[in-house]
N, C-alpha and C positions, 0 to 999 in steps of 0.2 A: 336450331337457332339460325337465321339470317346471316349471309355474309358482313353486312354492317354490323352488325352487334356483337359478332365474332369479333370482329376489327377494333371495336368498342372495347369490348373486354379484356382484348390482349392489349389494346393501349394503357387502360385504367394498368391491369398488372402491374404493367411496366411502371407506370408512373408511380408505383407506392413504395417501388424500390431503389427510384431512380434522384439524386438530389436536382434540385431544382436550380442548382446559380449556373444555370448559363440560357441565355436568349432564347424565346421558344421559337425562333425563325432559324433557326440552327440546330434543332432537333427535325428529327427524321420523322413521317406523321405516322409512321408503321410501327418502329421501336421504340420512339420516343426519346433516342439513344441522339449525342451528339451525331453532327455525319463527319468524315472522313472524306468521304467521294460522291458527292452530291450531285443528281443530273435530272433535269429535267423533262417529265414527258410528254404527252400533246395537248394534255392540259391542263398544261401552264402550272403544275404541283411541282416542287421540287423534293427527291424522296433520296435516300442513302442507296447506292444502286446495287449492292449484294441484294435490297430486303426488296427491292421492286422488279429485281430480276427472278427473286424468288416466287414472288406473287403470280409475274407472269408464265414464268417457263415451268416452274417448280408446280406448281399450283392449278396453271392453264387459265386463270381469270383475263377476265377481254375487258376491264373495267379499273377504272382510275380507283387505287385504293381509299385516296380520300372523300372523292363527289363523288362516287359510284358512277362518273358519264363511262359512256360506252367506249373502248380502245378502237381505232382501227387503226392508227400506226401504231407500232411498240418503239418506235425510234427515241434513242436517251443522249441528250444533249449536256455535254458536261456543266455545272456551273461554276463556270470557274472563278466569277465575282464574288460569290456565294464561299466557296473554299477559301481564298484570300480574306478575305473577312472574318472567318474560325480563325484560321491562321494567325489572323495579328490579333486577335480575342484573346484566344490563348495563347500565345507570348506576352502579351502583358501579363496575363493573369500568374501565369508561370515566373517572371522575377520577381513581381508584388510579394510572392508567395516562397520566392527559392529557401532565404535565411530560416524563415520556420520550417517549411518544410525540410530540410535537410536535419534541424535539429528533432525534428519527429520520429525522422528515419534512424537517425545515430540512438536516438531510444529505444527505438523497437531493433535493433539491430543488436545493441547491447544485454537487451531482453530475450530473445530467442538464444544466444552463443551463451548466453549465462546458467541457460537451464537445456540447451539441445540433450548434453549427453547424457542427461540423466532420465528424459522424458522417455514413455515410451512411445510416443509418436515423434520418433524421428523425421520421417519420412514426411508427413506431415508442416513439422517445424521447417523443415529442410526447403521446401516448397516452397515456403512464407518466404526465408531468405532469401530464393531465387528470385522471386517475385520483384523485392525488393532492389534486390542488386543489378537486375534486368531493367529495371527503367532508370534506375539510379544513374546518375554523370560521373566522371570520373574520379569526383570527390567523394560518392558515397562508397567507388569499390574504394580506394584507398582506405574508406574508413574502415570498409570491414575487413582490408589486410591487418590495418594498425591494432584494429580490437581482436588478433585473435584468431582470425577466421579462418585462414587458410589452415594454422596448426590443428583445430577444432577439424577441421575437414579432414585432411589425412589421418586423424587418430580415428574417426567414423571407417575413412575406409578399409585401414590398417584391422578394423575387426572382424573382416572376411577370413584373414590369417587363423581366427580363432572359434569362427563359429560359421565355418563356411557352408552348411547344409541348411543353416536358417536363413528362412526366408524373408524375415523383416532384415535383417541383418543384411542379407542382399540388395535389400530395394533399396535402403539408406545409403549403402556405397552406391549403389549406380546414381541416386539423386545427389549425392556430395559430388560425386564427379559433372554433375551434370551440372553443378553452379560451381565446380572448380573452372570448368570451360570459361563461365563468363567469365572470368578474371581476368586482367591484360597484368602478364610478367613476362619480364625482359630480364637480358642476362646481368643486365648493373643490378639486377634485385638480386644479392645472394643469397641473404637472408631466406627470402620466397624459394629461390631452386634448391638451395641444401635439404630445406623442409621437401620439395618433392622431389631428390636423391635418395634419403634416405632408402636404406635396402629393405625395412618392412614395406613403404610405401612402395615400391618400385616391383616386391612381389606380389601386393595387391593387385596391383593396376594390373600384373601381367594374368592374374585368375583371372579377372574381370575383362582381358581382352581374349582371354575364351570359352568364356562364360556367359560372360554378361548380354544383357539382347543390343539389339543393332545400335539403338542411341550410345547405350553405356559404353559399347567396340568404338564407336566414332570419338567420343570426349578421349577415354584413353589414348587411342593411337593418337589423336593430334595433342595431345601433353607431352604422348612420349615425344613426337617430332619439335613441340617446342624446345624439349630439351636437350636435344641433339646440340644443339650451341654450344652445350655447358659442357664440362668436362666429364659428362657420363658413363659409370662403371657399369657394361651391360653384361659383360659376367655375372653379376648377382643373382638378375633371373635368368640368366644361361644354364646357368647351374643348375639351379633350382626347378628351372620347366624345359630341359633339356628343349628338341625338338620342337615339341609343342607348341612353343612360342614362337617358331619359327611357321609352322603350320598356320598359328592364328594372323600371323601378319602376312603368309601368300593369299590365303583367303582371302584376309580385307584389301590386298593388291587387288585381286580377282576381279573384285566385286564391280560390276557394271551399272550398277545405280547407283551408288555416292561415290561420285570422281573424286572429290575433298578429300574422303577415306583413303580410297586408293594411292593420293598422290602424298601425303602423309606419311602413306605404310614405305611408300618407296625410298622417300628419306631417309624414315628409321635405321630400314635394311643396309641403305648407303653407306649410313654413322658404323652402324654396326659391323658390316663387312669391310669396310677398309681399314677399320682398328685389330683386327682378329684375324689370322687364319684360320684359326682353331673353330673358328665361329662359323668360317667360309663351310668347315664340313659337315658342320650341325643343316647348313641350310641348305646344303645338299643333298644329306640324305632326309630332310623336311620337303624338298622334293622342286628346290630354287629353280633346279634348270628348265624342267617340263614345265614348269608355269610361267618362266619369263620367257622362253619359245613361242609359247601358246599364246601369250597376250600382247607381243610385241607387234605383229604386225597389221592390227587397228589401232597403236597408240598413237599419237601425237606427236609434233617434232620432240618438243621436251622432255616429255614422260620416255621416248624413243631413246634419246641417247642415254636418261638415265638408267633405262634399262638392258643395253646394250653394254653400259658398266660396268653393272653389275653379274651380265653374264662372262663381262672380260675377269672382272677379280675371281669370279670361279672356273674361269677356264685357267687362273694359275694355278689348282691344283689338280692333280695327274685325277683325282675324282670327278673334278669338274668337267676335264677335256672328256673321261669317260661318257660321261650324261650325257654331254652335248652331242657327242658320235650318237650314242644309242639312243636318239627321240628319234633321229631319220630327217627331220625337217630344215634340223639348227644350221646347215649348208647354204640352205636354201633361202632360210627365212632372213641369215645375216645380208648373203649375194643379194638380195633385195631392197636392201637399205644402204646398200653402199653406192655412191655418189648420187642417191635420188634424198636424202632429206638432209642433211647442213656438213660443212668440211669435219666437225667434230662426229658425227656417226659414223662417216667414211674411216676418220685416224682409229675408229674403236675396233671398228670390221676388222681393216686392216691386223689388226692385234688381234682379235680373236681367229683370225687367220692363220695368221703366224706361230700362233701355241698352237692350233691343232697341226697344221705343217711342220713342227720343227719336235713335234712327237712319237716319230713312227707312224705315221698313217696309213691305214689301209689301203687295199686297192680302190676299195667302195667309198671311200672318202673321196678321196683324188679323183674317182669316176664322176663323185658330185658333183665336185665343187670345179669340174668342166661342163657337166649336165646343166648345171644350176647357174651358169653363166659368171662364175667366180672369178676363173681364170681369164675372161673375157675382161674383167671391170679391173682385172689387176693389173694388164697391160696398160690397160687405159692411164692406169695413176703412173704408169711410167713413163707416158708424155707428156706428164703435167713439172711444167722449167723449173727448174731449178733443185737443190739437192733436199733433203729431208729425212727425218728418221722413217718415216710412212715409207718412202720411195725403199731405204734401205730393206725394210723389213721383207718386200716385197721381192725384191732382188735375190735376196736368202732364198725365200720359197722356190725364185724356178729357179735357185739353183741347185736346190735339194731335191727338184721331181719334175725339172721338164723335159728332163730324156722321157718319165714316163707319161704326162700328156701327150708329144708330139709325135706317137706313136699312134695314138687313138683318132679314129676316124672323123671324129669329131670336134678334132683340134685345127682352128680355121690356117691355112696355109699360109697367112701372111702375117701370122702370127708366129709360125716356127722363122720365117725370115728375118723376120725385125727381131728376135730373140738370138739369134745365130742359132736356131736350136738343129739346123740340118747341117754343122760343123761339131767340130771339138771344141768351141768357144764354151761349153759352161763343165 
């Protein structure tokens, strides 16, 4: 068959499926689909520029898809009178239409939560919902908080607790979480986060954040960080996923293709670890210190101190300061961030300094954190005017070990001067 008649045929397609109320100079001649981003090419056709970029680059045609004349520019000029024009098309069309429409959607919305739990195409139904509540304005999510929906949702994904090796039973909780996401809840909703406290749902969510495939990991951990506001009992699944919870949320720290995920996971840990010590050792031996070592020093100023934090609340216990000696680098990696990215990473350093100096340290620490330019930057904060706990903490340190820096060769000499360190001053 001919290129035109190919073109023909996939238009006719198109057009038997497609309704007809809206202008046909605002249809695409390829899809036949409304356009979005309309752009013009040499001649003089205006086409949707995914389907003309396809034709060209996808396809290799050298020919105008509507007049079959011959390409020699492929150059595509946006139309941007042409876009404004849809634009105010559909907005009118869209408030003429908002009141029934909305009451169409409160039907079919009331329709699907009335019979989800009982169907066996959940998953299915589930979809429909998203659909819905994905184009839907803020009046339609409300609707479907009011009708039910969020309870509906957590009792779906609450049935991983019961039938965790089936697999439709899976795909339903990952899709309910995956149109929990679109939800906007805030902490004035109590109502809304009591229902996602709950300690069934909360140990759902925690199988499904290590279980579930990547989308399903991503909707959870950022529910959980939603809830970090509220007054959440993360004992529940501490208990319950010991460690392992702690593994699924370094992980999606980890993870170097969704930052969203990551910075979410970071939160969590945040809430988590400054309510608990008891939690600090769980995520210790889930393996907190070697992974917030390891990714600290390509993060970002923010993600940076947050995780310098959190390496400070587990350097307060005598497990953590352990970890942190035994990666090798933790010296190194902190000396590096102290006064190069904001005065708060500096005040952390500082303290994660201080607990390892004020713990018995090795020789091989002390060699470090002279190697590593430690004791170098510690000075430095003690000529910075005026008094402070930072300054203080520092003062402790050479006063607990700089007889044994200013011995090492390596110890710059007007560094023992300004210290008194070549008297009995300390």
């Amino acid at each position: 068959m001919s290129t035109p008649l190919l073109l023909s045929a996939y238009n006719q397609e198109n057009l038997n499926h497609l309704s007809m109320d809206f202008p046909q100079h605002f249809r695409c001649p390829i899809s036949m689909e409304l356009m979005k981003d309309p752009v013009t090419i040499s001649t003089g056709v205006t086409y949707e520029r995914k389907n003309v970029e396809k034709w060209f680059y996808t396809y290799k045609k050298k020919t105008c898809p509507a007049t079959m004349q011959a390409i020699h520019s492929f150059d595509m000029t946006p139309n941007h009178t042409l876009k404004r024009l849809i634009l105010a098309w559909q907005n009118g069309k869209s408030q003429s239409n908002s009141s029934s429409s909305f009451s169409n959607k409160h039907d079919e919305l009331v329709s699907l939560l009335n019979t989800i739990e009982s169907s066996p195409f959940k998953v299915s139904s589930l979809k429909k919902l998203k659909s819905i509540v994905e184009v839907g304005d803020h009046d339609v999510k409300d609707d479907f908080k009011t009708c039910g929906g969020v309870e509906i949702l957590v009792r779906i994904i609450q049935q991983i607790l019961i039938e965790s090796s089936d697999f439709v039973t899976f795909r339903a909780c990952e899709e309910a979480l995956s149109l929990l996401i679109k939800l906007p809840f805030v902490l004035e909703e109590e109502e809304t986060i009591k229902i996602l406290l709950q300690p069934g749902c909360m140990k759902s969510m925690a199988i499904m954040l290590q279980r579930g495939s990547a989308d399903a990991r991503f909707c959870t951990v950022s529910i959980f960080q939603r809830i970090t506001k509220a007054d959440c009992n993360w004992n529940i699944v501490i208990e319950d996923q010991g460690i392992e919870f702690f593994k699924s949320l370094l992980e999606i720290l980890s993870d170097e293709i969704c930052s969203k995920a990551s910075s979410c996971a970071l939160q969590v840990l945040i809430d988590i670890l400054e309510k608990s010590k008891k939690s600090r050792l769980k995520a210790i031996e889930a393996g907190a210190i070697c992974t917030l070592i390891e990714i600290l020093p390509d993060s970002n100023k923010s993600k940076c101190e947050k995780i310098m934090y959190l390496i400070k609340l587990l350097c307060e216990c005598a497990d953590g300061r352990m970890g942190f000696i035994e990666h090798g680098l933790g010296i190194a990696v902190i000396s590096k961030k102290i006064l190069n990215i904001s005065n708060i990473a500096t005040k952390i350093g500082a303290k994660i300094l201080s607990l390892i100096c004020n713990s018995n340290p090795t020789e091989k620490v002390l060699e470090d954190m002279l190697m590593y330019g430690a004791v170098k930057k510690l000075v430095t904060l003690l000529h910075i005017g005026g008094s402070s706990s930072t300054k203080d903490r520092v003062l402790k340190i050479f006063k607990l070990h700089g007889d044994k820096w200013k011995k090492n060769p390596c110890f710059p000499y007007e560094l023992k001067n300004y210290l008194g360190l070549g008297s009995d001053s300390f």
